[in-house]
DOKOLSE-448989 format. One record per residue (C-alpha): residue in three letters; z, y, x. Coordinates in steps of 0.02 Angstrom, whole numbers, padded with zeros to 5 digits, always signed. Example, Ala and Ser with C-alpha at 12.3 -4.5 7.8 and 13.67 -1.06 7.14 Angstrom:
BEGIN
ALA+00390-00225+00615 SER+00357-00053+00684 
***
This chain:
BEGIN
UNK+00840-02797-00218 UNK+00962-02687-00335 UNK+01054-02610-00185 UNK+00865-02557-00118 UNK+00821-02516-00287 UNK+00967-02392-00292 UNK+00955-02328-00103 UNK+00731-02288-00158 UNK+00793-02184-00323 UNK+00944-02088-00196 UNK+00790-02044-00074 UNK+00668-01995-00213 UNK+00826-01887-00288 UNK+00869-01797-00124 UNK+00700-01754-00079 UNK+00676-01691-00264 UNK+00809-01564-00240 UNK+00740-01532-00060 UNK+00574-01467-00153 UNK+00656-01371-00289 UNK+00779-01280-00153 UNK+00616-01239-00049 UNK+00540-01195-00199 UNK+00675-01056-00249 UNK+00686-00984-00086 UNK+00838-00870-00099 UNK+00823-00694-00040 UNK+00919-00531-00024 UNK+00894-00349-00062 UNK+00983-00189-00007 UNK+01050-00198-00181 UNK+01085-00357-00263 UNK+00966-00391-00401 UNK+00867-00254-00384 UNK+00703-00209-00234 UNK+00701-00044-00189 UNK+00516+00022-00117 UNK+00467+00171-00018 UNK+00315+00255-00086 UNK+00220+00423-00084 UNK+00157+00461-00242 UNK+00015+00600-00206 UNK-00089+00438-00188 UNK-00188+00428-00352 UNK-00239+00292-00422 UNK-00116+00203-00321 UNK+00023+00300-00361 UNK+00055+00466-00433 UNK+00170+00560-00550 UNK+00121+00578-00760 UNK+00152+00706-00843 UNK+00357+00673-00892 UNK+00372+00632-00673 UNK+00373+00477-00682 UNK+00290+00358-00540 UNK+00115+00258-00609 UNK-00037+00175-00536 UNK-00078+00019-00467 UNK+00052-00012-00365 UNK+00197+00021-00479 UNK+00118-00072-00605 UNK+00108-00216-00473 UNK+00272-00221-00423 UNK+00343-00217-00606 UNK+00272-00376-00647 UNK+00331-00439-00477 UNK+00494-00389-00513 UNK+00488-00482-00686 UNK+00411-00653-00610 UNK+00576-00633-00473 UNK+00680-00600-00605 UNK+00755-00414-00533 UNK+00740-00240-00537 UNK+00625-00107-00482 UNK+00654+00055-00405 UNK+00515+00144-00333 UNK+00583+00295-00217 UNK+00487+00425-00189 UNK+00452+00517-00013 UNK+00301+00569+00109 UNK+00214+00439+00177 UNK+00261+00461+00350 UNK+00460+00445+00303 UNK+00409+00283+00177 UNK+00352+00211+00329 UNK+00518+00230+00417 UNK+00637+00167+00271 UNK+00563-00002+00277 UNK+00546+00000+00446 UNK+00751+00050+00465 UNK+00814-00066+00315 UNK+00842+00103+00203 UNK+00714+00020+00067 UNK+00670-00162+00052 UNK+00490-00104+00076 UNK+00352+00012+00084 UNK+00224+00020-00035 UNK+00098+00170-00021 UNK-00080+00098+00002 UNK-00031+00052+00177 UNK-00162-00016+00283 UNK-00147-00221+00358 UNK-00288-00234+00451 UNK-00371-00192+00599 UNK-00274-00072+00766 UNK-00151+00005+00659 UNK-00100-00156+00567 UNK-00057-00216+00742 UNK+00066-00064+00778 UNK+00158-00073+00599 UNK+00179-00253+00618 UNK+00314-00216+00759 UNK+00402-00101+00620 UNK+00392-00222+00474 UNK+00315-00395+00393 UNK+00172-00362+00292 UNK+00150-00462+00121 UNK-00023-00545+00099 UNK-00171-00414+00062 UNK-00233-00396-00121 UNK-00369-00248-00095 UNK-00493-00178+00002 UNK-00556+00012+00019 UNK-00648+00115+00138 UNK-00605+00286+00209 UNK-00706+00444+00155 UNK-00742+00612+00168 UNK-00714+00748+00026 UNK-00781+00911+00056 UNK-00824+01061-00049 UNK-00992+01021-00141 UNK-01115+01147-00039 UNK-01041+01096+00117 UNK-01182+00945+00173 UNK-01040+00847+00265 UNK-01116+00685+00318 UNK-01027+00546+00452 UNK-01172+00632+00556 UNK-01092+00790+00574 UNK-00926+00770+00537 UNK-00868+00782+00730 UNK-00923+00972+00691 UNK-00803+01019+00579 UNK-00615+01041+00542 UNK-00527+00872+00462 UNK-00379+00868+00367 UNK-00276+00714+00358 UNK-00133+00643+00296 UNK+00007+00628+00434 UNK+00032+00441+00505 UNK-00124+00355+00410 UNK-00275+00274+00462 UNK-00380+00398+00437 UNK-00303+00522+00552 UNK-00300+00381+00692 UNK-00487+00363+00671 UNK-00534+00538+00657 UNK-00427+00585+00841 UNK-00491+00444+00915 UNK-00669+00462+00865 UNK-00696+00667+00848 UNK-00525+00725+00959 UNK-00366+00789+00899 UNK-00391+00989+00900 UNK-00504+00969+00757 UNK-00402+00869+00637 UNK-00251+00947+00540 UNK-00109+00815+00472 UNK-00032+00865+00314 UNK+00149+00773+00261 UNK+00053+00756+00113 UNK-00105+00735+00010 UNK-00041+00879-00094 UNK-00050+00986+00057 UNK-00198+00918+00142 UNK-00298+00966-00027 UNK-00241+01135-00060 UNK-00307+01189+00133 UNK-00448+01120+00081 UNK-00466+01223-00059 UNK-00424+01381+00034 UNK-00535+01353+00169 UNK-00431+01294+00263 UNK-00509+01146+00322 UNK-00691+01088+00310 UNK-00655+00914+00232 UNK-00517+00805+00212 UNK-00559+00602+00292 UNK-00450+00494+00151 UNK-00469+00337+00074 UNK-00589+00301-00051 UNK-00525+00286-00203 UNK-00395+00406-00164 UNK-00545+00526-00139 UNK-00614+00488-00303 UNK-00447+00535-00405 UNK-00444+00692-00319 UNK-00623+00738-00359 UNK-00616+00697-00526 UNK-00503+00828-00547 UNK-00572+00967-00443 UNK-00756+00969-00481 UNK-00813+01084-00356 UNK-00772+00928-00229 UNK-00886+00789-00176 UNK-00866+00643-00077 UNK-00957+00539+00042 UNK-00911+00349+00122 UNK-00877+00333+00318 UNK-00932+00194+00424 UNK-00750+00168+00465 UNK-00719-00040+00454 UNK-00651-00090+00282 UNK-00453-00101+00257 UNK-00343-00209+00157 UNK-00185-00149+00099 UNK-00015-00242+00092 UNK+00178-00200+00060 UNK+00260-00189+00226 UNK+00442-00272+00200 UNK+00578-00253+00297 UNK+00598-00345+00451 UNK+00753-00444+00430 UNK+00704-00522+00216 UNK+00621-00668+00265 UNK+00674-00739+00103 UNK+00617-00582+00020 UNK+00438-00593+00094 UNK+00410-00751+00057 UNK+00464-00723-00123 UNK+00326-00572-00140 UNK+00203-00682-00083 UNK+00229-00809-00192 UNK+00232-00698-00343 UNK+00092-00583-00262 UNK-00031-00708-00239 UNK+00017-00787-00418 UNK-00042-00621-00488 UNK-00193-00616-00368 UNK-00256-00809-00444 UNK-00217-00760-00613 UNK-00346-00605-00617 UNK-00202-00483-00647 UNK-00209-00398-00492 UNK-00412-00362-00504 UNK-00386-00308-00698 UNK-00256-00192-00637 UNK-00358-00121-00499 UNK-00497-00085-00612 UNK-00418-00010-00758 UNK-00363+00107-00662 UNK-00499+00129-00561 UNK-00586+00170-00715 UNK-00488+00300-00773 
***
């Protein structure tokens, strides 16, 4: 009975350690002890420079608090979107995280370039135009689009309306200046992008599409299992917790 005794508490012991290894899943970075993300911030309120150039919104304010849960650093690196696409996709960041789209076609294509985390928002595209314009989704096919270069919303506007009327811009920067200038008619973005950029230029206005909704994710590199698994853990801790919804909205409100 002792030597069964003592053979039960070895079992319950290994299997005890089994669940605390599985439950600190280790994981590697580019740099040790510290995640380096891709990110283009002209993408207010998601993330954008203040004042002394330093990168805010929700996003970086996201990933700092995932950063403390995993108990590293946080480096946010800041390119166009198109090119933060490609450093998580190549290994040259850990990940990407610039409102990037997980659902629907063009979640299917990024997919084969990285791993995306789980979703924590959703937002609809839209269309900001000069105020006395009238742009509706009716007659949008009748005018000229700007876009930002490799997102959803120039997909959707080439396949829907045809590619000679939509412009990509590397940024939103750019995109928003032609519009300005007369450049374009309207600029197809997503929403709450659209409403940042209004608030600040109040000759603009902005409409919703009928575009499907989209939930964004952090696309991580291909080859961090360990690392994806440890975002998701922290991610959706901050998700249950109301964090990421108070997050969202204070800065939605601003």
């Amino acid at each position: 009975m002792k030597k069964f005794a003592a053979i039960l508490i070895a079992l319950t012991l290994s299997l005890a350690l089994l669940a605390t290894a599985g439950a600190e899943a280790a994981f590697t970075t580019i740099e040790a002890g510290k995640i380096t993300y891709a990110t283009s911030p002209d993408f207010p309120p998601f993330e954008s420079r203040d004042d002394e150039d330093n990168i805010i919104g929700i996003e970086p304010d996201i990933m700092a608090l995932i950063g403390e849960k995993l108990g590293v650093e946080v480096e946010a690196v800041p390119m166009d979107f198109t090119s933060a696409l490609l450093a998580a996709q190549l290994g040259k960041t850990d990940l990407v995280v610039s409102g990037v789209t997980a659902t629907g076609e063009k979640a299917i294509e990024r997919s084969t370039w990285f791993d995306f985390t789980n979703t924590y928002v959703d937002i609809k595209q839209a269309i900001v135009f000069k105020a006395d314009a009238g742009i509706t989704m009716d007659n949008l096919g009748e005018q000229s689009i700007g876009v930002q270069a490799g997102t959803t919303g120039q997909d959707l506007c080439e396949d829907t309306f045809g590619e000679e009327i939509v412009t990509a811009y590397d940024t939103y920067s750019l995109a928003f200046q032609a519009l300005l200038n007369g450049q374009v008619d309207c600029i197809v973005l997503d929403g709450p992008v659209g409403n940042a950029y209004v608030a600040q230029h109040p000759e603009l206005t902005m409409v919703e599409t009928t575009f499907d909704v989209e939930s964004y994710a952090f696309g991580v590199y291909k080859q961090d299992t360990g690392l994806l698994e440890a975002l998701n853990a922290a991610l959706q801790e901050l998700i249950a917790d109301g964090t990421v919804e108070n997050i969202i909205n204070e800065w939605y409100s601003k």
